[in-house]
mmJSON file of the N, C-alpha and C atoms, coordinates in Angstrom:
{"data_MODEL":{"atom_site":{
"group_PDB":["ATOM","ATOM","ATOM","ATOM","ATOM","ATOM","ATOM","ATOM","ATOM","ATOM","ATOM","ATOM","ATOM","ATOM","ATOM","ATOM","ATOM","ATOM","ATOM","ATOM","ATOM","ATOM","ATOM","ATOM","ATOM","ATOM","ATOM","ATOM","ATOM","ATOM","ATOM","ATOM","ATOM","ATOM","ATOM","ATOM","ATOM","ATOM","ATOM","ATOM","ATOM","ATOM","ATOM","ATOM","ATOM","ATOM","ATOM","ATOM","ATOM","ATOM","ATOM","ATOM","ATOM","ATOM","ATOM","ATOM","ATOM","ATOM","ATOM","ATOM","ATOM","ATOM","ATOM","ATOM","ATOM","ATOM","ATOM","ATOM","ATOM","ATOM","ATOM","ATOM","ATOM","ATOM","ATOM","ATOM","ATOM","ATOM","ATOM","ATOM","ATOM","ATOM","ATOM","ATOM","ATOM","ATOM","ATOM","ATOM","ATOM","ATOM","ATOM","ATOM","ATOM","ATOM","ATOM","ATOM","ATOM","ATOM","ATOM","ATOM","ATOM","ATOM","ATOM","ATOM","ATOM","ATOM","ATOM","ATOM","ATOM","ATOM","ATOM","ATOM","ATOM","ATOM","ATOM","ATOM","ATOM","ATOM","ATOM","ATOM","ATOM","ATOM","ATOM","ATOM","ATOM","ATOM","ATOM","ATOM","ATOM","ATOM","ATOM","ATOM","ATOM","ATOM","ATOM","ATOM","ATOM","ATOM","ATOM","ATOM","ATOM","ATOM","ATOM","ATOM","ATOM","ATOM","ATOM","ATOM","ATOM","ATOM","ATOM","ATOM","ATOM","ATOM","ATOM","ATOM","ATOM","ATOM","ATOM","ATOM","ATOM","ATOM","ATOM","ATOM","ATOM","ATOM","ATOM","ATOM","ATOM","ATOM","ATOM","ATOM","ATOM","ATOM","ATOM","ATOM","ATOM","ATOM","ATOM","ATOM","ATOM","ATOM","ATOM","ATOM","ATOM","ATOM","ATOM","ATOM","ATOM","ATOM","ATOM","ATOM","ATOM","ATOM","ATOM","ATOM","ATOM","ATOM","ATOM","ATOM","ATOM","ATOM","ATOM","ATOM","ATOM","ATOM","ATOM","ATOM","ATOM","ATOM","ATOM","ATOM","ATOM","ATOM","ATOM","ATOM","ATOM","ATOM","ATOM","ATOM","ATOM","ATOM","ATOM","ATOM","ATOM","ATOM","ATOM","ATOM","ATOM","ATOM","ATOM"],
"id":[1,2,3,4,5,6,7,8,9,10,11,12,13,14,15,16,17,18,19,20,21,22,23,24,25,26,27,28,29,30,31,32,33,34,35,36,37,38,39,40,41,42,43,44,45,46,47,48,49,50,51,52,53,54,55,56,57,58,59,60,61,62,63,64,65,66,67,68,69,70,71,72,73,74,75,76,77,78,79,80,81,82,83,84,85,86,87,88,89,90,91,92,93,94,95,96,97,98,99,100,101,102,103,104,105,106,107,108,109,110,111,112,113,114,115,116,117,118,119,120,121,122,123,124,125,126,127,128,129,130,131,132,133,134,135,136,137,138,139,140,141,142,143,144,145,146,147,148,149,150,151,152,153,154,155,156,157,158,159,160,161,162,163,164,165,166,167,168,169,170,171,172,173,174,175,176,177,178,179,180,181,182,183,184,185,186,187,188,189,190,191,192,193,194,195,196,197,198,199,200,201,202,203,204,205,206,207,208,209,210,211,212,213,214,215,216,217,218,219,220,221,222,223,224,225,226,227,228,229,230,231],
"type_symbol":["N","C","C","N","C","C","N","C","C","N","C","C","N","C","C","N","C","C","N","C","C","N","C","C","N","C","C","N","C","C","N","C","C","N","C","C","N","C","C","N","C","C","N","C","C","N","C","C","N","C","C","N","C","C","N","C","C","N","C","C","N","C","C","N","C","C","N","C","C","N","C","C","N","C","C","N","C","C","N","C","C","N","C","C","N","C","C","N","C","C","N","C","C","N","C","C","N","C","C","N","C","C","N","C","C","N","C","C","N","C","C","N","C","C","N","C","C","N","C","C","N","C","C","N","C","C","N","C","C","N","C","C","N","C","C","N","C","C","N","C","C","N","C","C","N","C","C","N","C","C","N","C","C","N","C","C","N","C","C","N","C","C","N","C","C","N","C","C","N","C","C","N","C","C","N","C","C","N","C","C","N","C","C","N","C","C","N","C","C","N","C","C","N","C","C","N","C","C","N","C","C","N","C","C","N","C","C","N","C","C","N","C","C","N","C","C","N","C","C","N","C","C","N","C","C","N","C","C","N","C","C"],
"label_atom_id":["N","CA","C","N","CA","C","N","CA","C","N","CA","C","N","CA","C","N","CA","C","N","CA","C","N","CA","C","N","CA","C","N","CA","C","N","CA","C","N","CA","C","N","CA","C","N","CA","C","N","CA","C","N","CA","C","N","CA","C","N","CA","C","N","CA","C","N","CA","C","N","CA","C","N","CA","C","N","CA","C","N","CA","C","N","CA","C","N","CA","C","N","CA","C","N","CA","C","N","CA","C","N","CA","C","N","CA","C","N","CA","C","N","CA","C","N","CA","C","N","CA","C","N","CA","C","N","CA","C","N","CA","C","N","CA","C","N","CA","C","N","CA","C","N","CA","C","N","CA","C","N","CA","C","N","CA","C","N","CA","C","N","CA","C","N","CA","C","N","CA","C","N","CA","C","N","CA","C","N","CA","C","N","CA","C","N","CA","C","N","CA","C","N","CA","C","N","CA","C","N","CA","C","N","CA","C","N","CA","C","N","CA","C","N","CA","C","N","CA","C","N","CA","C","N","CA","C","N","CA","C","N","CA","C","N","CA","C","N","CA","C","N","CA","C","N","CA","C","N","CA","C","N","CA","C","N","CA","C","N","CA","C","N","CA","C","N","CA","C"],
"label_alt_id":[null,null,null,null,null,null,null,null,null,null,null,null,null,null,null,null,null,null,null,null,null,null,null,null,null,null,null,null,null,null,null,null,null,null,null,null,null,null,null,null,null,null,null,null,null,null,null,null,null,null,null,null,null,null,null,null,null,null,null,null,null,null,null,null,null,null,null,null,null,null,null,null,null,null,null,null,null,null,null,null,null,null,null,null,null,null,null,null,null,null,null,null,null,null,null,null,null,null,null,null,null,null,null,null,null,null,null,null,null,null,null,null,null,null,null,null,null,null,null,null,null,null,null,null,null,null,null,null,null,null,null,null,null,null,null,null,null,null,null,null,null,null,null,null,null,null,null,null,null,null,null,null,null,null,null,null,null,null,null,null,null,null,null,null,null,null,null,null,null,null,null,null,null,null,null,null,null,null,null,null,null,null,null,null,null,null,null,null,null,null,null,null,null,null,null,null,null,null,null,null,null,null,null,null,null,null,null,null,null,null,null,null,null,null,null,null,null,null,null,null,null,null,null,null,null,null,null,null,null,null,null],
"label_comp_id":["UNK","UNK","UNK","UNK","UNK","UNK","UNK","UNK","UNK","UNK","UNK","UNK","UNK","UNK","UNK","UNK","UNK","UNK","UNK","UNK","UNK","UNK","UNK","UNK","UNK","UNK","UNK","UNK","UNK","UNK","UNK","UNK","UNK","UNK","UNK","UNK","UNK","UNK","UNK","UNK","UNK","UNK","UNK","UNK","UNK","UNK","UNK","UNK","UNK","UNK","UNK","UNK","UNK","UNK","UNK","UNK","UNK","UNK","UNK","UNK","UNK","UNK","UNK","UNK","UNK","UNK","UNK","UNK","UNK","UNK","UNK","UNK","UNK","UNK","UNK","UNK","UNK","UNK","UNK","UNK","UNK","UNK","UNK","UNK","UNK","UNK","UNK","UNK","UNK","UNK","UNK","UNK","UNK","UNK","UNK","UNK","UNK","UNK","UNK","UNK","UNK","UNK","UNK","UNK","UNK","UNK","UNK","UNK","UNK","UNK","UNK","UNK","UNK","UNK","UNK","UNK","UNK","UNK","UNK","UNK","UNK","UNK","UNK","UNK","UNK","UNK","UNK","UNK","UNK","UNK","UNK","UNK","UNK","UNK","UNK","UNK","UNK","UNK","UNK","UNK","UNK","UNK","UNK","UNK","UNK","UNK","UNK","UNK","UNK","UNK","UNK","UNK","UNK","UNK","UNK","UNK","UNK","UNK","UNK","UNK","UNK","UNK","UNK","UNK","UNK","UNK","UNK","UNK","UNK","UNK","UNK","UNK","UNK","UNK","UNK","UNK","UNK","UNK","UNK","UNK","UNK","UNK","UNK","UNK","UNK","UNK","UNK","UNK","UNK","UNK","UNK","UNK","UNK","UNK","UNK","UNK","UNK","UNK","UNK","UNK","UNK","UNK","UNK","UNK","UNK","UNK","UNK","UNK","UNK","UNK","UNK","UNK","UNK","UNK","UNK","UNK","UNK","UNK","UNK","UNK","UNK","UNK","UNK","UNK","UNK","UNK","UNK","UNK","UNK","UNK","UNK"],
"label_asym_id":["A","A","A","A","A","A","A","A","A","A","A","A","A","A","A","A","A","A","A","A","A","A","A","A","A","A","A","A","A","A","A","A","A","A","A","A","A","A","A","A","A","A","A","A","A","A","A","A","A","A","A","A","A","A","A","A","A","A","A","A","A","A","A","A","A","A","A","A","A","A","A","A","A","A","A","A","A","A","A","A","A","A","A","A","A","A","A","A","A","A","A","A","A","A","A","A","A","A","A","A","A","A","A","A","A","A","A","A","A","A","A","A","A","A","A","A","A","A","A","A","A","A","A","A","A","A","A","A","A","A","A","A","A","A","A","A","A","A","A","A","A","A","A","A","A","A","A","A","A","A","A","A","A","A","A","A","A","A","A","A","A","A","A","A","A","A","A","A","A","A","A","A","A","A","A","A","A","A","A","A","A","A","A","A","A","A","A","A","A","A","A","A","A","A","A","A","A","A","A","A","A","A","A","A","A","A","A","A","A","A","A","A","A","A","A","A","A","A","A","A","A","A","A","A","A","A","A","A","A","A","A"],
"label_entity_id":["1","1","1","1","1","1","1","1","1","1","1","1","1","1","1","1","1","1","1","1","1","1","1","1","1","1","1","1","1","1","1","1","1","1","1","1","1","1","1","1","1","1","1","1","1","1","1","1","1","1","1","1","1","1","1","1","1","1","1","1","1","1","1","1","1","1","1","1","1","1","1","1","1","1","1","1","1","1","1","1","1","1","1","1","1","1","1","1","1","1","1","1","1","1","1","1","1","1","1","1","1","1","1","1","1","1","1","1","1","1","1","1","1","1","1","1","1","1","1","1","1","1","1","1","1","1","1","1","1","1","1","1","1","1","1","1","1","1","1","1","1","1","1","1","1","1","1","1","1","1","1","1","1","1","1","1","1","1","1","1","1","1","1","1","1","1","1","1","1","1","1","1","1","1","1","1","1","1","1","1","1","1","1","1","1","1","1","1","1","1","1","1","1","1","1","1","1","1","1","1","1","1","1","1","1","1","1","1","1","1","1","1","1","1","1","1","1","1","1","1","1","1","1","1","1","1","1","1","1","1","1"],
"label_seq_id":[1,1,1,2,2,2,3,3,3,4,4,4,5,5,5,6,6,6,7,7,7,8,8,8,9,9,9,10,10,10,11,11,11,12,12,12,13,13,13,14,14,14,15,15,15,16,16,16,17,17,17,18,18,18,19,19,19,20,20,20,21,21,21,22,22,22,23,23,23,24,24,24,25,25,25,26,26,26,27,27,27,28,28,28,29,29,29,30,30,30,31,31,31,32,32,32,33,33,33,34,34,34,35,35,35,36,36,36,37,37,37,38,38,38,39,39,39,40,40,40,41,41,41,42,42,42,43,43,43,44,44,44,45,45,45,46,46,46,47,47,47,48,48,48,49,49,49,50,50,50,51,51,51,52,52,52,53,53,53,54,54,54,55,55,55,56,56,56,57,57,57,58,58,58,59,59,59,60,60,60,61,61,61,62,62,62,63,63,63,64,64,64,65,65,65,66,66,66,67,67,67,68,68,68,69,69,69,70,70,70,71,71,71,72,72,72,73,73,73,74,74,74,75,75,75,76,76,76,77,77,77],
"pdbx_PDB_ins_code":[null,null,null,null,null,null,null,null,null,null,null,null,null,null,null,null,null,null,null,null,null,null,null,null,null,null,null,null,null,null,null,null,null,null,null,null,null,null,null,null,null,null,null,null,null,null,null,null,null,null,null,null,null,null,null,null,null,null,null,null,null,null,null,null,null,null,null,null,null,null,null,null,null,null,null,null,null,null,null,null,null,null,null,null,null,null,null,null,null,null,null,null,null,null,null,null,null,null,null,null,null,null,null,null,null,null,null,null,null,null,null,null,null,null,null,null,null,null,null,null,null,null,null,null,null,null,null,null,null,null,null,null,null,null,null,null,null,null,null,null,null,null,null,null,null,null,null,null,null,null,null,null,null,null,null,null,null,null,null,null,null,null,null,null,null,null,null,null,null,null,null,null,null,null,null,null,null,null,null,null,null,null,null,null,null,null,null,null,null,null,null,null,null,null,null,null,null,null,null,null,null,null,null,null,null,null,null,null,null,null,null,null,null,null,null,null,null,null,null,null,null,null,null,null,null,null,null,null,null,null,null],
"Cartn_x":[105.493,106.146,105.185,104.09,103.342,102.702,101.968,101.196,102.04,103.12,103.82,104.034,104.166,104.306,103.508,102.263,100.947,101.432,101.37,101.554,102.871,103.777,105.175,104.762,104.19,103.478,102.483,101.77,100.608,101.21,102.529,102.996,103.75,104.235,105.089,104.423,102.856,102.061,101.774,101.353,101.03,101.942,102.845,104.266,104.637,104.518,104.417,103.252,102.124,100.748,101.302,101.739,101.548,102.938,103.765,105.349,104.486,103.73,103.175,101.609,101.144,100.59,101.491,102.639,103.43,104.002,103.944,104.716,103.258,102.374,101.52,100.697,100.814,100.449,101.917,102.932,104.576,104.273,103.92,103.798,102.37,101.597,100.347,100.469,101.328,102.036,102.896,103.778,104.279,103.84,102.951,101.767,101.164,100.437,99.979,100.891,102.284,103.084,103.16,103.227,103.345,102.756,101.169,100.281,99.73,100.252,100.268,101.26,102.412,103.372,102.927,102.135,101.783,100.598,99.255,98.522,98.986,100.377,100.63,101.146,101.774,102.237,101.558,100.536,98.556,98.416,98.372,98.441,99.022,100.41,101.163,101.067,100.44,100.492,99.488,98.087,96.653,96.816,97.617,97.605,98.355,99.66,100.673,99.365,98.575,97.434,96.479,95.986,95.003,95.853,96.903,97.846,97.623,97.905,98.339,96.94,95.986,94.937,94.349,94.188,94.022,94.8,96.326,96.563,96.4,96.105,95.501,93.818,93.145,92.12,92.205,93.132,93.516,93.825,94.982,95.119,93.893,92.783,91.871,90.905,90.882,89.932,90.69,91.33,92.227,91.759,92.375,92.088,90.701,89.889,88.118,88.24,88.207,87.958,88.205,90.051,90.473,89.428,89.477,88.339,87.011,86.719,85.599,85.205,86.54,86.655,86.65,87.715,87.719,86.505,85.877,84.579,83.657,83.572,82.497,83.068,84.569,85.128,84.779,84.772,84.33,82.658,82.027,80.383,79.955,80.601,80.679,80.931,81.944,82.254,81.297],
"Cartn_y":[75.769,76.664,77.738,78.534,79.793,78.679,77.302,76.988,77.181,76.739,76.324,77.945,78.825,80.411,80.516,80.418,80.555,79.932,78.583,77.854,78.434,78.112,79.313,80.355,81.194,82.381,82.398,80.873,80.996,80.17,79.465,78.866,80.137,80.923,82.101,82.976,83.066,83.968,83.328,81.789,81.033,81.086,80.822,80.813,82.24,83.23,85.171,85.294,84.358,84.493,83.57,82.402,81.603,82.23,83.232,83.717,84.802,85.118,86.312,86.408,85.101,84.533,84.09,83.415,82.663,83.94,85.291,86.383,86.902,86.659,87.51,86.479,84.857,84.319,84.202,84.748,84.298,85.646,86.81,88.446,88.18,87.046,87.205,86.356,85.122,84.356,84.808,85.972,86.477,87.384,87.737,88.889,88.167,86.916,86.19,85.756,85.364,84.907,86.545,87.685,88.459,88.708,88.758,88.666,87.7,86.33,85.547,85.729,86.098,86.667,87.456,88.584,89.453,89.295,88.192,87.523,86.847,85.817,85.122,85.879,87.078,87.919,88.509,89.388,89.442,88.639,87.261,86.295,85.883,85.6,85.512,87.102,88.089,89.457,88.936,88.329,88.301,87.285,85.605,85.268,85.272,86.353,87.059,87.277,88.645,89.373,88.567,87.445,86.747,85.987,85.025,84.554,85.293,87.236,87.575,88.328,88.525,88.62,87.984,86.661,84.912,85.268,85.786,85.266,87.09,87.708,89.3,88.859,88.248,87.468,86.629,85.743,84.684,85.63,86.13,87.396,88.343,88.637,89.564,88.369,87.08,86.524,86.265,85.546,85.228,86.693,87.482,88.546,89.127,88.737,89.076,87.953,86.945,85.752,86.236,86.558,87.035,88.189,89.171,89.974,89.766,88.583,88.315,87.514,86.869,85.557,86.714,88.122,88.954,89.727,89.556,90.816,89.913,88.761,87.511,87.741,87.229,86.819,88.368,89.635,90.96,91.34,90.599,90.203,89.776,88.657,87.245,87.772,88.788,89.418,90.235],
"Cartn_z":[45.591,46.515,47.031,46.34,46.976,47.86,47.922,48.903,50.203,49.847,51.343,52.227,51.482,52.424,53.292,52.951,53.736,55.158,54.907,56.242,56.809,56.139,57.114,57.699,57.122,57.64,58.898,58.348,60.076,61.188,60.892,61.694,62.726,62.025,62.356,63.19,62.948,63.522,64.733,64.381,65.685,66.821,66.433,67.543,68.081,67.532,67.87,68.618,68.386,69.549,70.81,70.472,71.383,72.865,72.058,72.637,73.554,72.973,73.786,75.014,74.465,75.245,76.515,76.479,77.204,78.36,77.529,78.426,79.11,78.569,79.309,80.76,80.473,81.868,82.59,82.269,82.834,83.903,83.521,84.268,85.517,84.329,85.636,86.919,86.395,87.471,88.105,87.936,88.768,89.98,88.811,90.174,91.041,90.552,91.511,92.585,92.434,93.278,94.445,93.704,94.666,95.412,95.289,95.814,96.704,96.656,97.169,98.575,98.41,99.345,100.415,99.481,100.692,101.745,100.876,101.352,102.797,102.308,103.292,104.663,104.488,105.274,106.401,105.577,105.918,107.631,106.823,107.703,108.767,108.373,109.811,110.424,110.516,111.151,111.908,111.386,112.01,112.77,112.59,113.677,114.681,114.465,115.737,116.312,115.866,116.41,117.543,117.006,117.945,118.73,118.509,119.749,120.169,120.382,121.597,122.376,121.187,122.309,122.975,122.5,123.507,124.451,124.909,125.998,126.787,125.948,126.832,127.493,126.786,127.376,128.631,128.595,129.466,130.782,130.219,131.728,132.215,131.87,132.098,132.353,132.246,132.264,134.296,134.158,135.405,136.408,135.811,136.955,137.393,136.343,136.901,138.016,137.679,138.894,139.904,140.176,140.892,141.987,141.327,141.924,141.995,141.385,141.934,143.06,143.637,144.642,145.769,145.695,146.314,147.473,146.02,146.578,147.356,146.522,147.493,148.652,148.751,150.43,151.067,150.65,150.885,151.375,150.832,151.017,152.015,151.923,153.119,154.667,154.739,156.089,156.68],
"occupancy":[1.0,1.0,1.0,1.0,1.0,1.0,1.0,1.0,1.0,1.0,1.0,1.0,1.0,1.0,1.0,1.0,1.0,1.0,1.0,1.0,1.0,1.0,1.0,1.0,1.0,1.0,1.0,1.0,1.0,1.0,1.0,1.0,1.0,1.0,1.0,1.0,1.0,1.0,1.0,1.0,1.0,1.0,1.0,1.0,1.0,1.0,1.0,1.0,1.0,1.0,1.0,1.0,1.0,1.0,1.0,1.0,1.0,1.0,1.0,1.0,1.0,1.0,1.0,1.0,1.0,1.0,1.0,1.0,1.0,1.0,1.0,1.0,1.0,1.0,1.0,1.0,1.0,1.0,1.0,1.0,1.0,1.0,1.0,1.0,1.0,1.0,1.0,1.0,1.0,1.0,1.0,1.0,1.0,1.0,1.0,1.0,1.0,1.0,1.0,1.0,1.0,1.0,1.0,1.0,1.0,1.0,1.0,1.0,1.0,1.0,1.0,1.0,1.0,1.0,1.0,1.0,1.0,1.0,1.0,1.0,1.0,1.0,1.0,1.0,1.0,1.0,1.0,1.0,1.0,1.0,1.0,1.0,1.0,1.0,1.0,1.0,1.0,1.0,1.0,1.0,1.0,1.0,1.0,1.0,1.0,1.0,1.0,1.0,1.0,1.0,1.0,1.0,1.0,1.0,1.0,1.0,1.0,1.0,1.0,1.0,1.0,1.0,1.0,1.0,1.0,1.0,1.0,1.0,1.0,1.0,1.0,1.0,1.0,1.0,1.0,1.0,1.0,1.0,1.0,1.0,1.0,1.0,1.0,1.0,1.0,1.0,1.0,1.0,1.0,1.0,1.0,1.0,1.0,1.0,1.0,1.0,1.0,1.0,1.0,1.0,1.0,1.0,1.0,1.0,1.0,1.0,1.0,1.0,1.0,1.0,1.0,1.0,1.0,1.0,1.0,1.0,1.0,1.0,1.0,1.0,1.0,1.0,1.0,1.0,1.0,1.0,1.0,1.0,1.0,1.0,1.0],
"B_iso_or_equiv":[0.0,0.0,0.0,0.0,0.0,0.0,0.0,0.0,0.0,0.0,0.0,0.0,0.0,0.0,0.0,0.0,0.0,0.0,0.0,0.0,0.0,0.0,0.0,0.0,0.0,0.0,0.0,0.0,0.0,0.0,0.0,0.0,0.0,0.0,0.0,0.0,0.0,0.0,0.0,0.0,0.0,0.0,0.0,0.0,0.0,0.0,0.0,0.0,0.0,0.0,0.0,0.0,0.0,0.0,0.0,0.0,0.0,0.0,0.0,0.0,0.0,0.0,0.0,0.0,0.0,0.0,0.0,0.0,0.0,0.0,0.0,0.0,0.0,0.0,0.0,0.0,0.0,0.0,0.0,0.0,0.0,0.0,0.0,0.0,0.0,0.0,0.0,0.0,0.0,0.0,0.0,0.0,0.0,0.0,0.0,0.0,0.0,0.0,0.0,0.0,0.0,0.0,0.0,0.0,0.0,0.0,0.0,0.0,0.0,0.0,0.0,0.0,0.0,0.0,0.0,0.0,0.0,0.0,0.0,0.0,0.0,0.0,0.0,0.0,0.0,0.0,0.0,0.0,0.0,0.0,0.0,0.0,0.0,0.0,0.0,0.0,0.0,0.0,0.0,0.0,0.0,0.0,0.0,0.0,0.0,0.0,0.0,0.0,0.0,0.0,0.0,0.0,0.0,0.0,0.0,0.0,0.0,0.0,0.0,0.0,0.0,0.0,0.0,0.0,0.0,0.0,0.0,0.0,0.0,0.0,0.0,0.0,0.0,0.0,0.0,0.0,0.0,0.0,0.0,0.0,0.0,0.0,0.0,0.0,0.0,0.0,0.0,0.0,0.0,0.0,0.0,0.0,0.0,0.0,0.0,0.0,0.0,0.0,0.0,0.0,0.0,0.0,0.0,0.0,0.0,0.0,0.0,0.0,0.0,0.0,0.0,0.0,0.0,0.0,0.0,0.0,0.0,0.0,0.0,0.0,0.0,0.0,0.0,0.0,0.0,0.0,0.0,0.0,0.0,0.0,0.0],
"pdbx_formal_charge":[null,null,null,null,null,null,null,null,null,null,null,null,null,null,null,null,null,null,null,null,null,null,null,null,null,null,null,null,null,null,null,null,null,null,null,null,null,null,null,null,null,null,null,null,null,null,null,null,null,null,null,null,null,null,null,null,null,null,null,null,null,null,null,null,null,null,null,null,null,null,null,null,null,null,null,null,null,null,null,null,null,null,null,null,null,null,null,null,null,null,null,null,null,null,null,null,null,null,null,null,null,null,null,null,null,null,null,null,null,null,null,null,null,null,null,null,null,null,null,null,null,null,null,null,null,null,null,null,null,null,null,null,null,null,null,null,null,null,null,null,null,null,null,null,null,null,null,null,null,null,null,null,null,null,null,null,null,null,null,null,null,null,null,null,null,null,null,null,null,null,null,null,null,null,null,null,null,null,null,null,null,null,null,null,null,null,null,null,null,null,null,null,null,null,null,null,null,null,null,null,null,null,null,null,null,null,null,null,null,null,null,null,null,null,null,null,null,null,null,null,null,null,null,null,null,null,null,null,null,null,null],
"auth_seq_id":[1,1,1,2,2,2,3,3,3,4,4,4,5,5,5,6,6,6,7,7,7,8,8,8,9,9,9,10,10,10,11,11,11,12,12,12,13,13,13,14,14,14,15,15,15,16,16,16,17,17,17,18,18,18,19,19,19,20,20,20,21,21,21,22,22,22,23,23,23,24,24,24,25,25,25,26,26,26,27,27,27,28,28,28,29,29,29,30,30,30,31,31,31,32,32,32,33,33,33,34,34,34,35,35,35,36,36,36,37,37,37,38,38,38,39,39,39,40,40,40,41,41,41,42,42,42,43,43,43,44,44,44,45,45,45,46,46,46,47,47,47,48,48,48,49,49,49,50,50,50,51,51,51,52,52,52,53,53,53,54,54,54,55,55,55,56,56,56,57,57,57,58,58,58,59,59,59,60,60,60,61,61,61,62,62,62,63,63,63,64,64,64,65,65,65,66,66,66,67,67,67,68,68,68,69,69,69,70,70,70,71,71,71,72,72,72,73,73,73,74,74,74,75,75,75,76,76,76,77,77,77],
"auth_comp_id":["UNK","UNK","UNK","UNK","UNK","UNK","UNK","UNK","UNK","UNK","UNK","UNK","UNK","UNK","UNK","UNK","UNK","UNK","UNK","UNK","UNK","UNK","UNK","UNK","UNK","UNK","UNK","UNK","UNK","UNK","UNK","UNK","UNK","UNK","UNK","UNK","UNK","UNK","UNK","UNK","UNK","UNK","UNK","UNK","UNK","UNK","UNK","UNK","UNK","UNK","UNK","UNK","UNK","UNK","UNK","UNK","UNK","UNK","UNK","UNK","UNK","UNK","UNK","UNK","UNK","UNK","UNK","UNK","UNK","UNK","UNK","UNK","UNK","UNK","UNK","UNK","UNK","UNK","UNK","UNK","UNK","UNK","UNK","UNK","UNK","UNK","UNK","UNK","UNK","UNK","UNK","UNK","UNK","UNK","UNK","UNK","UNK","UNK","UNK","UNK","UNK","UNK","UNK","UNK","UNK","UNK","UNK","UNK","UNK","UNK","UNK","UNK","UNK","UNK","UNK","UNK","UNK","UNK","UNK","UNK","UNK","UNK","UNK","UNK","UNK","UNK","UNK","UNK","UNK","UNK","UNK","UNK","UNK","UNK","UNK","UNK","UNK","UNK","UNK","UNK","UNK","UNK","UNK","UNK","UNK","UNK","UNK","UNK","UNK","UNK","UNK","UNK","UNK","UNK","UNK","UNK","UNK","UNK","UNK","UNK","UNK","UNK","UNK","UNK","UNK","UNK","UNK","UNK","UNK","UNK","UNK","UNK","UNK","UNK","UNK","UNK","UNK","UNK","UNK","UNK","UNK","UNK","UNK","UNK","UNK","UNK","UNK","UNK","UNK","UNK","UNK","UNK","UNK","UNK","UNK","UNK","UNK","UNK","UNK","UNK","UNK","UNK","UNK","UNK","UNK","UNK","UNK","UNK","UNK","UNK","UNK","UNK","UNK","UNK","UNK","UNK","UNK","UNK","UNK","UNK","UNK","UNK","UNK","UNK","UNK","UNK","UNK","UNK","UNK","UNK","UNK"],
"auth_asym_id":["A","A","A","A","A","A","A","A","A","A","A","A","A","A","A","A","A","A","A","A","A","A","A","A","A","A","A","A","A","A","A","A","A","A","A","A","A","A","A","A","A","A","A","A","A","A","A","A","A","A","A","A","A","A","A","A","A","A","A","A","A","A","A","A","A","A","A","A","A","A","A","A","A","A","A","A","A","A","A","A","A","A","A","A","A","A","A","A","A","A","A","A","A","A","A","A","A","A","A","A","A","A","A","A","A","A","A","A","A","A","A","A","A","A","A","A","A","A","A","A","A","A","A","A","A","A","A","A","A","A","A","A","A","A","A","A","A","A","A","A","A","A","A","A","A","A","A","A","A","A","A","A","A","A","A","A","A","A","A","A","A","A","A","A","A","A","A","A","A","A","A","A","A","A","A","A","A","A","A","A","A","A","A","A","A","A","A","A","A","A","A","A","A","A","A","A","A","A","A","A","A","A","A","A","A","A","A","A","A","A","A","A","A","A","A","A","A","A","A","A","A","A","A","A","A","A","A","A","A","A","A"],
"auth_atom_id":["N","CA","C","N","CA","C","N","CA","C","N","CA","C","N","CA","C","N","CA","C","N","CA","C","N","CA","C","N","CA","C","N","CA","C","N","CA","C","N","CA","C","N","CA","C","N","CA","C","N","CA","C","N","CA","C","N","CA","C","N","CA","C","N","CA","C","N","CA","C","N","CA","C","N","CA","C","N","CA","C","N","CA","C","N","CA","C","N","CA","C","N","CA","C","N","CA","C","N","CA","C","N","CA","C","N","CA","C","N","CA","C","N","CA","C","N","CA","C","N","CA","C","N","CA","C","N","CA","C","N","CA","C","N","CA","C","N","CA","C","N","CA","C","N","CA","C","N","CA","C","N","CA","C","N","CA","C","N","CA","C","N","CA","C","N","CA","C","N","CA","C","N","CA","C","N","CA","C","N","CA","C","N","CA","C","N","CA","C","N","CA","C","N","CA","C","N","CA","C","N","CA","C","N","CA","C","N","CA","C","N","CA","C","N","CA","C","N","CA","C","N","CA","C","N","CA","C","N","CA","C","N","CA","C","N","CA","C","N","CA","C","N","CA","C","N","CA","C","N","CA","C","N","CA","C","N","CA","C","N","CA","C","N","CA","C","N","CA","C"],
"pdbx_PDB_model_num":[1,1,1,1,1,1,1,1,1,1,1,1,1,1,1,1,1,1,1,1,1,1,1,1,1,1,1,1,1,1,1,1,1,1,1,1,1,1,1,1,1,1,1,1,1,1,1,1,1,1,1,1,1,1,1,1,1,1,1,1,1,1,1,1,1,1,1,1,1,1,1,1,1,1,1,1,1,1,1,1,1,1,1,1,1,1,1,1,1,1,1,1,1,1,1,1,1,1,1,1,1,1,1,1,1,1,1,1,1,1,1,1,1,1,1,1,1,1,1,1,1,1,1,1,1,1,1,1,1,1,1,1,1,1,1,1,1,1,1,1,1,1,1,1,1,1,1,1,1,1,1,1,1,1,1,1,1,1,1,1,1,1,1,1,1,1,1,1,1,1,1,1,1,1,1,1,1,1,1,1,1,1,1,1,1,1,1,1,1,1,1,1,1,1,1,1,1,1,1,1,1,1,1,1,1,1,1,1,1,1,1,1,1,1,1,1,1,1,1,1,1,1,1,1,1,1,1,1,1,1,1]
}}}
């Protein structure tokens, strides 16, 4: 009977490490998930952001031409 305590005992300890191990990647996986969230968020903000300066480009690109077809036909006279 004293052999067998020992092992009850490190089985007991093992399973109190392994419980608390289990809580401490369960909290870091959660952080990661949060972080992950806000990452993704990040994201859809930055590419709202460039969609809309691509098409603030597109319009400023259009309208140089514009004035530039202008000033030629302005030259030309």
């Amino acid at each position: 009977m004293i052999f067998q305590e020992p092992a009850v005992e490190q089985t007991s300890d093992e399973a109190k490490k392994a419980q608390k191990a289990l809580a401490e990647m369960t909290d870091k996986v959660s952080m990661l998930e949060s972080d992950l969230a806000v990452s993704e968020a990040e994201n859809d903000d930055m590419v709202r952001q460039l969609e809309e300066s691509k098409g603030l480009y597109l319009i400023l690109e259009k309208k140089y031409h514009i004035t530039k077809n202008k000033l030629k036909e302005l030259e030309d006279r």
